[in-house]
C-alpha angles and dihedrals in degrees: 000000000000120000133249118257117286094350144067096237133033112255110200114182095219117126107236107165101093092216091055098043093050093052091054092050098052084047092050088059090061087039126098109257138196125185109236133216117271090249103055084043084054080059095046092051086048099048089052095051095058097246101119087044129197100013110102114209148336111328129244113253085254095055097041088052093050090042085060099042099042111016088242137091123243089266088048106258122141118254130152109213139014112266101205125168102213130184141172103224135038101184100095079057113027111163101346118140097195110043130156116247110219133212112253093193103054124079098257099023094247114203112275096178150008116219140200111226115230107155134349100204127178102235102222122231092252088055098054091046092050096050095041089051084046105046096032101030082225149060102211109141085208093067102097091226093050088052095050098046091045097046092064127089133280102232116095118214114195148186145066117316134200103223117223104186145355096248107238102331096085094061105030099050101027092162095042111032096094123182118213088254099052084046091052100046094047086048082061097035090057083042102240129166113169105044126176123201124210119191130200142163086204149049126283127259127197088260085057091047104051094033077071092052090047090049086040086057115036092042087051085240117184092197140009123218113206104200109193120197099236092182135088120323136181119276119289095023118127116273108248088239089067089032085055092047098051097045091052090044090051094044092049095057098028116039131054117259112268087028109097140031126208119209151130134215123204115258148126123240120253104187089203090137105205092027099041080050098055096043083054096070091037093068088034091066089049092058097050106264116146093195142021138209115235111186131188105294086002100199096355126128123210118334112330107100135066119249088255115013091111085062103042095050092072090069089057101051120103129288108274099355089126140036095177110100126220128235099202110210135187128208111309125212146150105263114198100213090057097035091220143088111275143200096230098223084052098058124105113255091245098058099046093094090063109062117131094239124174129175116243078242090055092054098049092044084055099040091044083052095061080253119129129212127268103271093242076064105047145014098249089227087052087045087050102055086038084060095045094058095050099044079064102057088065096047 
């Protein structure tokens, strides 16, 4: 199986000895605590999972600037993105060098996370613009990631963390919410060895569906892993529960049995396009994916991004940093003339005026309707549970 990034074993930071994990808890409740921002306790959830293996914790200020200049920490390690736990106000914590991190997105904010206090640190203007310029390629305030990332407070909390629990993934999605071990051990339990990941914030469509089969194929794949995102996502997007729905009922009528794997992992958006990208496969390879599906503004939002800047950036990251390998893909769609499912860039020129093409808006408008998608659109048992959806919210 392929190995974690930058190790030869995974390292969550998820307490899992019960004794230990009890005692934690019990000390969390005497610690001085914060609640955090949704996105830093994304990160926490991930970290413990074992997805942003190995790092250990929340970065400095001075590793989480180099991290978005030069895709490397400080001690030279790869890393995306920077991973900051920022906050407004330091009073509930003062000093303190051992303090208990809070989850923002559960009634009663139960603790996620104990840290070890290393360094509180006031991030300067210049260095949120510059991370922001470096990790977005914009400062739009509009961009929902650059919102998110600048809404939140100017005083950095470092330092490595014990994870007590997966916010609320862990309960409100008990047969999807996957963490990178678990990945990892049923890839070895079905026996797979060449595993390609496939990552959406949607449902899946036929050309979805079948861009898998054509990965599956061509990269000689025992097995595919769709990893869904089951955390927050800008306004209008499907819930995870009817996303959920939707994927199982696609895998269950149309792939053979032990080849795929439904499951999600906790995490906000970030809508940061190349980066997010890039972070994408990072996790992937922890979890055990040999391979990874890139498609056309991977992870981008509007218009913010490039075609295919979430694929290039791949041939400019650092030697090594990665082992996954990329299946670049281009727009998917059912073309007419050829009576199949198509990469567009793969098409003959005569049959490119001939695509089933709708809008996102079009969709919504028919399944809101009670109308489903041509069939060359949509699997008519996807398109059912989609209309269902939208039928409620009229209701």
């Amino acid at each position: 199986m392929i190995k974690p990034v930058g190790s030869d074993i995974l390292k969550p930071l998820f307490v899992y000895d019960p004794d230990a994990h009890h005692a934690l808890q019990h000390e969390a409740e005497t610690l001085p605590s914060v609640i955090i921002s949704s996105q830093a306790a994304g990160n926490a959830v991930m970290l413990g999972a074992g997805y942003f293996s190995p790092l250990a914790g929340f970065m400095t200020v001075a590793d989480a600037v180099s991290v978005a200049e030069t895709m490397r920490l400080t001690d030279g390690r790869f890393f995306p993105v920077p991973l900051l736990c920022l906050i407004n106000d330091l009073s509930a914590i003062g000093n303190a060098r051992r303090i208990a991190l809070r989850d923002p997105n559960v009634e009663g904010n139960p603790v996620l996370a104990i840290m070890d206090v290393t360094a509180i640190e006031t991030v300067s203007e210049a260095q949120m613009t510059l991370m922001t310029a470096q990790v977005y390629r914009t400062q739009d305030p509009a961009h929902p990631g650059v919102a998110a990332f600048n809404s939140q407070g100017r005083c950095a909390i470092s330092g490595p963390i014990q994870v007590l629990n997966f916010s609320y993934f862990q309960t409100d999605f008990p047969d999807t919410f996957r963490t990178a071990v678990e990945i990892r051990n049923e890839i070895a339990e079905r026996g797979w060895q060449r595993v390609v990941a496939f990552q959406t914030r949607n449902p899946m469509h036929l050309a979805h569906e079948e861009l898998c089969h054509m990965a599956m194929q061509r990269l000689n794949c025992d097995g595919l892993v769709i990893h869904m995102l089951l955390g927050k996502l800008k306004p209008g997007d499907i819930p995870a529960p009817v996303r959920d729905a939707s994927i199982r009922k696609m895998v269950e009528l149309y792939f053979p049995p032990n080849s795929a794997m439904v499951t999600g992992y906790g995490f906000d958006m970030l809508y940061a396009g190349p980066r997010e990208a890039v972070l994408h496969a990072y996790f992937r390879q922890n979890m055990g994916a040999t391979h990874f599906i890139i498609g056309r503004d991977h992870a981008g939002v509007g218009d913010y991004y490039g075609a295919f800047d979430a694929q290039t950036i791949f041939d400019e990251l650092p030697a090594g940093a990665l082992q996954i390998e990329i299946f670049k893909a281009d727009h998917t769609a059912y073309s007419k003339k050829l009576n199949r499912v198509v990469m567009m860039c793969e098409a003959p020129e005569h049959t490119k005026d001939d695509f089933v093409l709708l809008s996102g808006t079009r969709v919504r408008e028919l399944l809101g309707s009670g109308i489903a998608p041509p069939p060359e659109f949509s699997r008519p048992e996807v398109a059912q549970i989609l209309m269902d959806y939208y039928q409620s919210l009229d209701a």
